[in-house]
mmCIF file as Biopython writes it, N, C-alpha, C and O atoms, coordinates in Angstrom:
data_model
#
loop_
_atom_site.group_PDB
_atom_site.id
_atom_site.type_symbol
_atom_site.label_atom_id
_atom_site.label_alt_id
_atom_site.label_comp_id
_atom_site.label_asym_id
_atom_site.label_entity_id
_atom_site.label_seq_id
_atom_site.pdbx_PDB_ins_code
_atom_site.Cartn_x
_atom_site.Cartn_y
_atom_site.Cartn_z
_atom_site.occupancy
_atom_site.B_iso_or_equiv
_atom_site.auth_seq_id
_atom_site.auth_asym_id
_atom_site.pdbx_PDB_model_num
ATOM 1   N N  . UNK A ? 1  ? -64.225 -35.803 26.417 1.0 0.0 1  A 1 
ATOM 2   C CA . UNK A ? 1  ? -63.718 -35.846 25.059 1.0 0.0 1  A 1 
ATOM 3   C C  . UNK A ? 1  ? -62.828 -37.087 24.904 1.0 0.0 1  A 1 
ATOM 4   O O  . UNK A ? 1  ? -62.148 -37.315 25.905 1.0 0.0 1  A 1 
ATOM 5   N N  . UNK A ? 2  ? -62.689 -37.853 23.989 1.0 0.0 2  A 1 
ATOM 6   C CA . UNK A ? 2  ? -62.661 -39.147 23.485 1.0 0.0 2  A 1 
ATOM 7   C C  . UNK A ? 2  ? -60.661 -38.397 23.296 1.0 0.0 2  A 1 
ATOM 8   O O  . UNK A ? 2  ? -60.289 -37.269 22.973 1.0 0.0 2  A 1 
ATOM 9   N N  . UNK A ? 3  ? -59.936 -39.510 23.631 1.0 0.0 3  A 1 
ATOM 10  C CA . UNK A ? 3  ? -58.255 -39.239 22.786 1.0 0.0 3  A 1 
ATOM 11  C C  . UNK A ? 3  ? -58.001 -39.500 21.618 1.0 0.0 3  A 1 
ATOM 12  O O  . UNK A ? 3  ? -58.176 -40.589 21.071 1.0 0.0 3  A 1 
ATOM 13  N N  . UNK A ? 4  ? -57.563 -38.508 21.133 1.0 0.0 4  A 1 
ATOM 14  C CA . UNK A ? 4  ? -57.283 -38.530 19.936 1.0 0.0 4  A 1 
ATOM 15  C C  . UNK A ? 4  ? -55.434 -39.482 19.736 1.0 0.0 4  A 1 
ATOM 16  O O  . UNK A ? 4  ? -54.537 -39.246 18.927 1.0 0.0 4  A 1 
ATOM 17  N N  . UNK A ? 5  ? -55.509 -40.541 20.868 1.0 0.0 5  A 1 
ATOM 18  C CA . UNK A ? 5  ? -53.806 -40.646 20.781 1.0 0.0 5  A 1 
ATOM 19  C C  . UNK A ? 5  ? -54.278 -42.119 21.037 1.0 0.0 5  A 1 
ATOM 20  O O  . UNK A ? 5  ? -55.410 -42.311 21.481 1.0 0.0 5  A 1 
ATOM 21  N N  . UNK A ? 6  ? -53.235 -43.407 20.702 1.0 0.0 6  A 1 
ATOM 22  C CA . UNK A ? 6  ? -53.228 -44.224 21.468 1.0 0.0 6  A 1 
ATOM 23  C C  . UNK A ? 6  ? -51.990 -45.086 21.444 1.0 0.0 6  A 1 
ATOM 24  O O  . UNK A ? 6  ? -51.516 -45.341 20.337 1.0 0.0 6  A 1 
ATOM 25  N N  . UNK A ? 7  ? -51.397 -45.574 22.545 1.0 0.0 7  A 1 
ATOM 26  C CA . UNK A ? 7  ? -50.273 -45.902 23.190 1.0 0.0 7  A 1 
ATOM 27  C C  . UNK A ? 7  ? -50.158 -47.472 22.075 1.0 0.0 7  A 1 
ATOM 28  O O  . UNK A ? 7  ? -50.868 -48.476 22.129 1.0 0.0 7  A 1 
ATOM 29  N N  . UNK A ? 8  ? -49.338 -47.256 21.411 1.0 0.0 8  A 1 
ATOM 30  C CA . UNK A ? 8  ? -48.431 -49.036 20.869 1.0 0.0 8  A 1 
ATOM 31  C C  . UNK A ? 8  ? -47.550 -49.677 21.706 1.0 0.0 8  A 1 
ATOM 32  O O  . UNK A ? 8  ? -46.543 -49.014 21.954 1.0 0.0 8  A 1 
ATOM 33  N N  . UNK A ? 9  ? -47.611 -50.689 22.186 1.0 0.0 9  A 1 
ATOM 34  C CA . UNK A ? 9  ? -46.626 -51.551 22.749 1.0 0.0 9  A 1 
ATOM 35  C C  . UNK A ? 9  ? -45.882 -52.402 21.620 1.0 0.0 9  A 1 
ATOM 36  O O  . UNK A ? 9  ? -46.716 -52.707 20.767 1.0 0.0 9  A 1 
ATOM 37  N N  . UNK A ? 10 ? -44.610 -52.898 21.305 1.0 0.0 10 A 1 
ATOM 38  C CA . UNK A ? 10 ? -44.028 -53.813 20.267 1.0 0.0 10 A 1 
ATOM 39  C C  . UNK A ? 10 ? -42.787 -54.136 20.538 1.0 0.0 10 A 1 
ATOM 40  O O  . UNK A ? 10 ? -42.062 -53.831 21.485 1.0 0.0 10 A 1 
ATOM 41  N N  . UNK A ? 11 ? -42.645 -54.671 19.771 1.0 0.0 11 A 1 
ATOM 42  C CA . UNK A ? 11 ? -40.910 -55.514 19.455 1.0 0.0 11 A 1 
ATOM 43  C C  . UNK A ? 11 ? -40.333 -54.694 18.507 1.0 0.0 11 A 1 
ATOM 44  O O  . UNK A ? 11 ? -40.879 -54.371 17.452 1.0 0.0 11 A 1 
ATOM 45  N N  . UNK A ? 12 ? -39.095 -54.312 18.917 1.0 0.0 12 A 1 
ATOM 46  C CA . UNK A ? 12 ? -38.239 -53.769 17.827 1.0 0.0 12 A 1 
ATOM 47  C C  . UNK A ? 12 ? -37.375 -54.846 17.480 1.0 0.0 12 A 1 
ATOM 48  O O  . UNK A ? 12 ? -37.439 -56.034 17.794 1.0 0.0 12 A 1 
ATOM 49  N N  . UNK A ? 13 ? -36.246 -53.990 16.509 1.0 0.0 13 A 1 
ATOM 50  C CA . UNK A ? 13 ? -35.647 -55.218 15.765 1.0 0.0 13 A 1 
ATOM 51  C C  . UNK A ? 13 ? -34.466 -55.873 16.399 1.0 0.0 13 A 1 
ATOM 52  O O  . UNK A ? 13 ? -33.791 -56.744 15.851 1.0 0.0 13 A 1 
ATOM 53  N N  . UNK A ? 14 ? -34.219 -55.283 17.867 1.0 0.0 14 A 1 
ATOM 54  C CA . UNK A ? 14 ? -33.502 -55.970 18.734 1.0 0.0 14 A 1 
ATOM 55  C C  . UNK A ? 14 ? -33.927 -56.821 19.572 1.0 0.0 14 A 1 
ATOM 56  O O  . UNK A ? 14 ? -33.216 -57.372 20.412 1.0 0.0 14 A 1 
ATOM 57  N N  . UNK A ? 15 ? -35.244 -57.018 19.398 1.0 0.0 15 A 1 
ATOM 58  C CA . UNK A ? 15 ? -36.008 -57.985 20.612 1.0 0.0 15 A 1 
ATOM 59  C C  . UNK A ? 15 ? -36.147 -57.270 21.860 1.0 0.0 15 A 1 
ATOM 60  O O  . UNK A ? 15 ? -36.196 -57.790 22.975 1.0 0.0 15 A 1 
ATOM 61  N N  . UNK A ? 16 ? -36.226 -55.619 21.496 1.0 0.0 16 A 1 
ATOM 62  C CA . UNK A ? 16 ? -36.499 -55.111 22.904 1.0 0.0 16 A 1 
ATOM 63  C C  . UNK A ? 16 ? -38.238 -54.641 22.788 1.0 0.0 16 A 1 
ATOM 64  O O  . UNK A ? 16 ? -38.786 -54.457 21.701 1.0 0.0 16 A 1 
ATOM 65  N N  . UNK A ? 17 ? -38.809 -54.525 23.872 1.0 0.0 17 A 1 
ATOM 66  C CA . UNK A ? 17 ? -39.895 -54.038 23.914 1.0 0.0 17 A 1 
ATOM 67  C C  . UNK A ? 17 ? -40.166 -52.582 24.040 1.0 0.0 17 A 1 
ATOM 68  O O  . UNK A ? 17 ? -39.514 -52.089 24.960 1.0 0.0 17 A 1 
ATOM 69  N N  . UNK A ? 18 ? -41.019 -51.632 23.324 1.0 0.0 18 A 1 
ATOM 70  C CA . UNK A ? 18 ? -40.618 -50.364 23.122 1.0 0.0 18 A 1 
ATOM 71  C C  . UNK A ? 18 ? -42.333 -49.832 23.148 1.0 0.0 18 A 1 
ATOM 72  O O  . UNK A ? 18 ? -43.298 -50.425 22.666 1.0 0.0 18 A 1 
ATOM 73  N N  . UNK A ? 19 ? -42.311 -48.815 23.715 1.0 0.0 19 A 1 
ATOM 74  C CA . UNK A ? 19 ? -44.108 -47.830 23.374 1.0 0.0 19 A 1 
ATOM 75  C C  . UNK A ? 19 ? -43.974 -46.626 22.357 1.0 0.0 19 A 1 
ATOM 76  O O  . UNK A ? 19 ? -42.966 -45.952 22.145 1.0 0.0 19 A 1 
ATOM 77  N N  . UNK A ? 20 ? -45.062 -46.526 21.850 1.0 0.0 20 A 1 
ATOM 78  C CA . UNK A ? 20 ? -44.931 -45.292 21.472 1.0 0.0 20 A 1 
ATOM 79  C C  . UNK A ? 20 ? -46.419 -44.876 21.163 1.0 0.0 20 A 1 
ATOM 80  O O  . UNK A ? 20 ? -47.348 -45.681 21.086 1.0 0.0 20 A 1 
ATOM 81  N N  . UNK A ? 21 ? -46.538 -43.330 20.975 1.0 0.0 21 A 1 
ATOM 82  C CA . UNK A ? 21 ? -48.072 -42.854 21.454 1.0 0.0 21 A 1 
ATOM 83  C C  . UNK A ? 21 ? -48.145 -42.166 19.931 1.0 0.0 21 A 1 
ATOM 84  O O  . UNK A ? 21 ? -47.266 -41.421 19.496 1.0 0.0 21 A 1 
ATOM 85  N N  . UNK A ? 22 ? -49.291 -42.530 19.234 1.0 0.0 22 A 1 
ATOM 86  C CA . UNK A ? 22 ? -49.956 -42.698 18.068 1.0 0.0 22 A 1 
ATOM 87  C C  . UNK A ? 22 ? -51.229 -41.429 18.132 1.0 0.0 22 A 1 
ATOM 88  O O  . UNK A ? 22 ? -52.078 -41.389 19.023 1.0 0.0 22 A 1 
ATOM 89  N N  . UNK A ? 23 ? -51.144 -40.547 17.111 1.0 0.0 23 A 1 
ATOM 90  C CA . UNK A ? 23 ? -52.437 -39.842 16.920 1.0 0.0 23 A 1 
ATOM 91  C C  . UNK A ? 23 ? -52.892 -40.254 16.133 1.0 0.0 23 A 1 
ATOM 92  O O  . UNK A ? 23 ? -52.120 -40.721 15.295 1.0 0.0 23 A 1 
ATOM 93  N N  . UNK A ? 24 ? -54.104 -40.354 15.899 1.0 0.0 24 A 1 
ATOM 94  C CA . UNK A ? 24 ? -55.105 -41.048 15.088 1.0 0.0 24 A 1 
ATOM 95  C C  . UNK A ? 24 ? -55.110 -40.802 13.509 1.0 0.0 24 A 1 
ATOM 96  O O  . UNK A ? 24 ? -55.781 -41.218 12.564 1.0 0.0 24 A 1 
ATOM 97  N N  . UNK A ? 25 ? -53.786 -39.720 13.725 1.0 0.0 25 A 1 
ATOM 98  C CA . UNK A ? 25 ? -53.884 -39.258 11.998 1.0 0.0 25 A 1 
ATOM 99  C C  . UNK A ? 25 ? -52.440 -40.470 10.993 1.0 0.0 25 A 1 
ATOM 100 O O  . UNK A ? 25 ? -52.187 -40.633 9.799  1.0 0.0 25 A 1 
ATOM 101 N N  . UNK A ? 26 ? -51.968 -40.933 12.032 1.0 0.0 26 A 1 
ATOM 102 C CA . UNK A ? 26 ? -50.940 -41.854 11.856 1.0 0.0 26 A 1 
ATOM 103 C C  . UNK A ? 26 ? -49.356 -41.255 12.277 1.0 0.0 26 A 1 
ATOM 104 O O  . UNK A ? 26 ? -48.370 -41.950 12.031 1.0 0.0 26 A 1 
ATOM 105 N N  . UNK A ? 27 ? -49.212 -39.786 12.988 1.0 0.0 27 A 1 
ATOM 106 C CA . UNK A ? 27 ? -48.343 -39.539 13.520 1.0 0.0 27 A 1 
ATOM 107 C C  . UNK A ? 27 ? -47.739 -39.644 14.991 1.0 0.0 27 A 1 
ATOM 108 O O  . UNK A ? 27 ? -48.376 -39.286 15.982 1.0 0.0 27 A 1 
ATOM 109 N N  . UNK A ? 28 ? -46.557 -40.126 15.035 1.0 0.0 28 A 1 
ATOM 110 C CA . UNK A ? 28 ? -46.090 -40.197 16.416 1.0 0.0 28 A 1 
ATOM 111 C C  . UNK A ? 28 ? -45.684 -39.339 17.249 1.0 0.0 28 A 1 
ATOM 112 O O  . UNK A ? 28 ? -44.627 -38.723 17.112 1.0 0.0 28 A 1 
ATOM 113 N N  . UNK A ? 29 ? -46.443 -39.206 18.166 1.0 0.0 29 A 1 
ATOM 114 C CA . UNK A ? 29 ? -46.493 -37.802 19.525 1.0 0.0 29 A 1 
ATOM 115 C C  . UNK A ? 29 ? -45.167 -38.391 20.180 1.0 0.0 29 A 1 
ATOM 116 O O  . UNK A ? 29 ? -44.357 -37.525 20.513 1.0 0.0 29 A 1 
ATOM 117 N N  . UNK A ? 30 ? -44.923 -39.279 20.343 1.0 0.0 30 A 1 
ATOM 118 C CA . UNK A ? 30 ? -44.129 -39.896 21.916 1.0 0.0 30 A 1 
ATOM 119 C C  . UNK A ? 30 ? -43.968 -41.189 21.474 1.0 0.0 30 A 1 
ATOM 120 O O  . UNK A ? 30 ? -44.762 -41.938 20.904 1.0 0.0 30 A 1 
ATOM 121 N N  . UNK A ? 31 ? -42.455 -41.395 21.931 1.0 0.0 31 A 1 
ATOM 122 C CA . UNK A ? 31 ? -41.971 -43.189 22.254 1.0 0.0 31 A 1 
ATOM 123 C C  . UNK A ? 31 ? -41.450 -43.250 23.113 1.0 0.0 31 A 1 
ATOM 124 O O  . UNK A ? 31 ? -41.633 -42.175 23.684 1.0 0.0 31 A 1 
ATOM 125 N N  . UNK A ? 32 ? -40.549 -44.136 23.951 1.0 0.0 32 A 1 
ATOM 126 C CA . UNK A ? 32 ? -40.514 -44.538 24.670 1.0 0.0 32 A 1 
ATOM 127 C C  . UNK A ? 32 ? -38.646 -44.272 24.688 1.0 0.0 32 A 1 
ATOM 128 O O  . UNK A ? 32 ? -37.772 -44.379 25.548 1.0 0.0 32 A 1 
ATOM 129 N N  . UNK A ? 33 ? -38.672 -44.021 23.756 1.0 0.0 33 A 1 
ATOM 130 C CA . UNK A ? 33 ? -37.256 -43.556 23.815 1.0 0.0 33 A 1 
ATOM 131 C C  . UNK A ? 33 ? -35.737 -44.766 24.225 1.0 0.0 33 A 1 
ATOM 132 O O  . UNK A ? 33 ? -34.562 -44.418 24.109 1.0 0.0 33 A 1 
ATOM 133 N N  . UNK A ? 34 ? -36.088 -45.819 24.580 1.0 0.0 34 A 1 
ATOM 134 C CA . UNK A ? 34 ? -35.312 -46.838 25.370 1.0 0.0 34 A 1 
ATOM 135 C C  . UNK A ? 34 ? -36.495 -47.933 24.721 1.0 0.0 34 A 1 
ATOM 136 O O  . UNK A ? 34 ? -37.690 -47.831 24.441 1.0 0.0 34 A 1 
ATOM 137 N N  . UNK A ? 35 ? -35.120 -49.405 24.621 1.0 0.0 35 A 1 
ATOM 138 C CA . UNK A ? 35 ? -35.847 -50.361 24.472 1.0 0.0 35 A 1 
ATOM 139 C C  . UNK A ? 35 ? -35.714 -51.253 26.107 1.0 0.0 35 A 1 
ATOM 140 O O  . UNK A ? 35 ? -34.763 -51.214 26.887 1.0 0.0 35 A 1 
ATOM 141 N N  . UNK A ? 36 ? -36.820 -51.899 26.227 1.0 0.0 36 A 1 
ATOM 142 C CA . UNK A ? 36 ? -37.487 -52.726 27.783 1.0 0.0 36 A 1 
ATOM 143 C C  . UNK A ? 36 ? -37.059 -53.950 27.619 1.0 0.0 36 A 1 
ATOM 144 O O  . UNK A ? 36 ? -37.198 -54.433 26.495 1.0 0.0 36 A 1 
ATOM 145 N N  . UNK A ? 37 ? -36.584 -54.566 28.423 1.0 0.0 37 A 1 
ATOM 146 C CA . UNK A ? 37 ? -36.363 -56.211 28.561 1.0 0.0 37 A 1 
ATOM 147 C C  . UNK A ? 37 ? -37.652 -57.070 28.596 1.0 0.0 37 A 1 
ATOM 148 O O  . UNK A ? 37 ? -37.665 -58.272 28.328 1.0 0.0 37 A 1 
ATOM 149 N N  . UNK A ? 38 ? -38.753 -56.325 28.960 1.0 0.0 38 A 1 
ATOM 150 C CA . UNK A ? 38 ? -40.005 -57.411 29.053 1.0 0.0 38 A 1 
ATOM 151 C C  . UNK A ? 38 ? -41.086 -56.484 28.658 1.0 0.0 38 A 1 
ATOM 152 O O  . UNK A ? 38 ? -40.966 -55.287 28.916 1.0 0.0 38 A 1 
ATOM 153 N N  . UNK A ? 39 ? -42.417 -57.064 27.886 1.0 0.0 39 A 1 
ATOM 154 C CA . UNK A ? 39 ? -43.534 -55.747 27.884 1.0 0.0 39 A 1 
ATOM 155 C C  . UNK A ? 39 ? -44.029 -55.586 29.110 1.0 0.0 39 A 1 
ATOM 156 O O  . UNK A ? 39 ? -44.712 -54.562 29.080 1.0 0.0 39 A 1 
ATOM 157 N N  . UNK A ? 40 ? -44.045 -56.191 30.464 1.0 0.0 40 A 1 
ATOM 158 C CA . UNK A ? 40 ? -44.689 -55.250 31.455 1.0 0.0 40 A 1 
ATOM 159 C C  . UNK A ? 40 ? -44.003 -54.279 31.795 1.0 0.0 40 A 1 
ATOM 160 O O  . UNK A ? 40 ? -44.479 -53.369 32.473 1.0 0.0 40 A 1 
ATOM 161 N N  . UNK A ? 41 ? -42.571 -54.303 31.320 1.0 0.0 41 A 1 
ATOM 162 C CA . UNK A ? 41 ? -41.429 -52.817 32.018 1.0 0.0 41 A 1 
ATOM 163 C C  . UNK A ? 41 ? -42.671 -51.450 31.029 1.0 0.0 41 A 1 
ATOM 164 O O  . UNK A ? 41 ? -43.349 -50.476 31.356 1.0 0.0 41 A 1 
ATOM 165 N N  . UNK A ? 42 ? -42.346 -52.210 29.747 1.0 0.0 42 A 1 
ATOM 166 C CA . UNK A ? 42 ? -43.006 -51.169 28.781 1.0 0.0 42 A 1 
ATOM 167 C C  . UNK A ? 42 ? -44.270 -50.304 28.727 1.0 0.0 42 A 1 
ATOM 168 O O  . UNK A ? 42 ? -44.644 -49.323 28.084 1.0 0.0 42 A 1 
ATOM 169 N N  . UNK A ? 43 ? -44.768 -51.106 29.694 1.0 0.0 43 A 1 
ATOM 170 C CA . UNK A ? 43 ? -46.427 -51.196 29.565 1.0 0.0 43 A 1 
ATOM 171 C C  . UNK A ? 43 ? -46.270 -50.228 31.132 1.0 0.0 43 A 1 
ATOM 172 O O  . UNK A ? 43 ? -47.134 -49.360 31.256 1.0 0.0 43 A 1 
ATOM 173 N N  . UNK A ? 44 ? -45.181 -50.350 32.347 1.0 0.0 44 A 1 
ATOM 174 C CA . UNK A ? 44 ? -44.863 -49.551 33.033 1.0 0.0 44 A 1 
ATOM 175 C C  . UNK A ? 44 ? -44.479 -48.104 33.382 1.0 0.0 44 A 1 
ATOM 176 O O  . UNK A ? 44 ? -44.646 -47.271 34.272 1.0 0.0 44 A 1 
ATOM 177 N N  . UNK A ? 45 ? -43.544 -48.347 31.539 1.0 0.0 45 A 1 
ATOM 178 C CA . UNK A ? 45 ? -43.301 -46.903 31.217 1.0 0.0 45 A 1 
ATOM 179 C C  . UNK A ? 45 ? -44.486 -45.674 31.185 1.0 0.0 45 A 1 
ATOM 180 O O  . UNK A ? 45 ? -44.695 -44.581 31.713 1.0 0.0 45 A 1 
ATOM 181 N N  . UNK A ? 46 ? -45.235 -46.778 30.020 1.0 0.0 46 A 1 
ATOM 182 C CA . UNK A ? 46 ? -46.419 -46.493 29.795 1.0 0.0 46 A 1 
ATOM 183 C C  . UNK A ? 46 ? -47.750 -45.361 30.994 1.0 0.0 46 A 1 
ATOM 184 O O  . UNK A ? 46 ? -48.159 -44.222 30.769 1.0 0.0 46 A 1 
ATOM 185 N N  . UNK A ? 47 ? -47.943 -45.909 31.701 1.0 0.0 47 A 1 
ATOM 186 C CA . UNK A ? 47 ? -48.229 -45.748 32.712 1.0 0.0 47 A 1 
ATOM 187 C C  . UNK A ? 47 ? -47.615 -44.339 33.411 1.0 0.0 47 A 1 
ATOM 188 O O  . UNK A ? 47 ? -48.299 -43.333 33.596 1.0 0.0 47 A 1 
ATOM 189 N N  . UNK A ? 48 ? -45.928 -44.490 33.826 1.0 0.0 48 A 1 
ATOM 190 C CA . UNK A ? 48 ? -45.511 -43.588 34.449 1.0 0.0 48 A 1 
ATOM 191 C C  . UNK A ? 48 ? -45.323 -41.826 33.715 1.0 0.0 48 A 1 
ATOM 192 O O  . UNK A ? 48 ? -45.071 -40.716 34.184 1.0 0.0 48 A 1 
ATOM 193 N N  . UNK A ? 49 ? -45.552 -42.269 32.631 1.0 0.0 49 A 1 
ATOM 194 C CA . UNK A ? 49 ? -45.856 -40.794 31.347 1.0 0.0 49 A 1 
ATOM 195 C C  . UNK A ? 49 ? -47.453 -40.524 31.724 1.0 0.0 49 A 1 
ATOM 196 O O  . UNK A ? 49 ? -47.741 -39.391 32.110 1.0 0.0 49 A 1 
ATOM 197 N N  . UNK A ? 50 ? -48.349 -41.382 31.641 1.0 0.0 50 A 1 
ATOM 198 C CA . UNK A ? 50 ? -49.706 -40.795 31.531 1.0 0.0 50 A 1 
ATOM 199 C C  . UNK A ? 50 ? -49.721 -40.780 33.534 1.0 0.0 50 A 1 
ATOM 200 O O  . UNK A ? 50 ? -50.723 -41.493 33.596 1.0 0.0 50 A 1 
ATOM 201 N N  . UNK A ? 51 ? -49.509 -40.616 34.462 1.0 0.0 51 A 1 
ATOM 202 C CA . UNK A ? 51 ? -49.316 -40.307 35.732 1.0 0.0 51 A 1 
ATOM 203 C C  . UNK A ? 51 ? -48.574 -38.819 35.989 1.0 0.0 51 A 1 
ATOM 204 O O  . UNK A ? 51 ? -49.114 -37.801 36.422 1.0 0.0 51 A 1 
ATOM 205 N N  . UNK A ? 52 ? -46.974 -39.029 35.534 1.0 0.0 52 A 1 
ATOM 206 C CA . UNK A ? 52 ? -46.256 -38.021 35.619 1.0 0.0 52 A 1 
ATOM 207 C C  . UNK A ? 52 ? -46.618 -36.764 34.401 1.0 0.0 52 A 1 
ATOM 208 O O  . UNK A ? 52 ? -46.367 -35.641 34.837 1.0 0.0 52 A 1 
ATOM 209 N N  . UNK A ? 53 ? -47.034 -36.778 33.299 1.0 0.0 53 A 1 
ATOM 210 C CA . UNK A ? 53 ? -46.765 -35.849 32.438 1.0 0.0 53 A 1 
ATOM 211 C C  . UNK A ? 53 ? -48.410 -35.323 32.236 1.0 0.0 53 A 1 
ATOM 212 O O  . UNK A ? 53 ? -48.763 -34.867 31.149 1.0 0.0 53 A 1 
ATOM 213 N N  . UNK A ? 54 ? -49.114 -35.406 33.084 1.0 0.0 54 A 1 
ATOM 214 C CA . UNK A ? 54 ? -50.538 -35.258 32.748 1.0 0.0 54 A 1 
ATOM 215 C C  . UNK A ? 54 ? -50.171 -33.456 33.078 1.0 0.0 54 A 1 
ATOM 216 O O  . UNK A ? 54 ? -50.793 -32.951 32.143 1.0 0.0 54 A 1 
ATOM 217 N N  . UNK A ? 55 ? -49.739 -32.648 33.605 1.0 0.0 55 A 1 
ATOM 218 C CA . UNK A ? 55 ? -49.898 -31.405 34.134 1.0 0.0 55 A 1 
ATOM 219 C C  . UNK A ? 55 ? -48.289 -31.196 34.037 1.0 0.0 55 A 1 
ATOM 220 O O  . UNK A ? 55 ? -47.831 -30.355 34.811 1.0 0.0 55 A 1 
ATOM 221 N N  . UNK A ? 56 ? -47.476 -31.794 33.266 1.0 0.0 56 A 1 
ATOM 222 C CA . UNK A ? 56 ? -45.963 -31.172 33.256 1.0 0.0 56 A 1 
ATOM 223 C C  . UNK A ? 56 ? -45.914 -29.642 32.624 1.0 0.0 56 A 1 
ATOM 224 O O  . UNK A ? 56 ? -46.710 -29.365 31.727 1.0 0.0 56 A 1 
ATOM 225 N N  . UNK A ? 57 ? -45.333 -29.029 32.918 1.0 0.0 57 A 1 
ATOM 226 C CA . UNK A ? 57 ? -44.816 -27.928 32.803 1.0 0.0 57 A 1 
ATOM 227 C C  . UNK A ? 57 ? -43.786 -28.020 31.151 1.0 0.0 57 A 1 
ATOM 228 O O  . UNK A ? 57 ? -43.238 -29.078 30.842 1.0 0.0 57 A 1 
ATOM 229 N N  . UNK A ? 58 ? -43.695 -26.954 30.401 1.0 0.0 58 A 1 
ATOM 230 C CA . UNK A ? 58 ? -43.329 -26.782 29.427 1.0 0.0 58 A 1 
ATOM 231 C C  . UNK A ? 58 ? -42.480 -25.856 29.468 1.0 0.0 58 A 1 
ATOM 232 O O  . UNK A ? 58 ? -42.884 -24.702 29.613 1.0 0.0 58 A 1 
ATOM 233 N N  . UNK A ? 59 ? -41.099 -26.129 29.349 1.0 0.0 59 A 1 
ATOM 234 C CA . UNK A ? 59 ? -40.172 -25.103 29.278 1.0 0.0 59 A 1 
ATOM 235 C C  . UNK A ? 59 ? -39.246 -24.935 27.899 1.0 0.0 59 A 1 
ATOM 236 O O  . UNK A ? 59 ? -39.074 -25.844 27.087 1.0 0.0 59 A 1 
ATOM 237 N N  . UNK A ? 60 ? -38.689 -23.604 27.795 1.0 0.0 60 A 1 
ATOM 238 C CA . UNK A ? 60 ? -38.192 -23.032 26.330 1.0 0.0 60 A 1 
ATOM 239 C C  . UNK A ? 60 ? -36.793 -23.014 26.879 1.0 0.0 60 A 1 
ATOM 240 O O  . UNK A ? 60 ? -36.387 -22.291 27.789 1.0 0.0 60 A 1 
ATOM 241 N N  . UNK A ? 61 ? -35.877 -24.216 25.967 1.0 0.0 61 A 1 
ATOM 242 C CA . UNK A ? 61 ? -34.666 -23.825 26.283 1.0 0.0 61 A 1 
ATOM 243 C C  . UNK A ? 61 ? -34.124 -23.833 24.643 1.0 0.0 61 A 1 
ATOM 244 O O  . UNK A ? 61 ? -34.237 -24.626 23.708 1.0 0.0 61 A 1 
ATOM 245 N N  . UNK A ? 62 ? -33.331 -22.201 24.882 1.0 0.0 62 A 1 
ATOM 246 C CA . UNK A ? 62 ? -32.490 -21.551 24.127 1.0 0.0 62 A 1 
ATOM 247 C C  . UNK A ? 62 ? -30.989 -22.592 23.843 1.0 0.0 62 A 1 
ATOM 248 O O  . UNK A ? 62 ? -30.683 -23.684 24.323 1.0 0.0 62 A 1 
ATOM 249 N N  . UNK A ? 63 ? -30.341 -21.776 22.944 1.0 0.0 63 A 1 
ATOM 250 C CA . UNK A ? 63 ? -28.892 -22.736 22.865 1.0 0.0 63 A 1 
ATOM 251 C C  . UNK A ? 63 ? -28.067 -21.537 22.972 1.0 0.0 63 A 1 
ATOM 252 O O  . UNK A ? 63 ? -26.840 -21.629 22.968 1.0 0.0 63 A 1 
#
């Protein structure tokens, strides 16, 4: 099955480099949360989400 998501790399308005993960309907699933000094950090991040979070666990926290 084809993704329905796809990862943006860009410049924000600080000159930092930033990701964020796009569903095809024009809403944002995921960013990157932190801006990167260079796009390969970004493009790293990138990477370490689709590695680490492929089978993460989902937990319910109360307040």
């Amino acid at each position: 099955m084809a993704s329905k998501a796809t990862f943006e790399v860009f410049r924000d308005s600080a000159d930092q480099w930033r990701w964020r993960l796009k569903h095809d309907n024009g809403n944002i699933i995921a960013d990157s949360g932190e801006g990167y000094a260079s796009k390969q950090k970004a493009e790293e991040g990138i990477e370490s989400v689709k590695a680490n979070a492929a089978d993460a666990e989902v937990l319910t926290v109360e307040r």
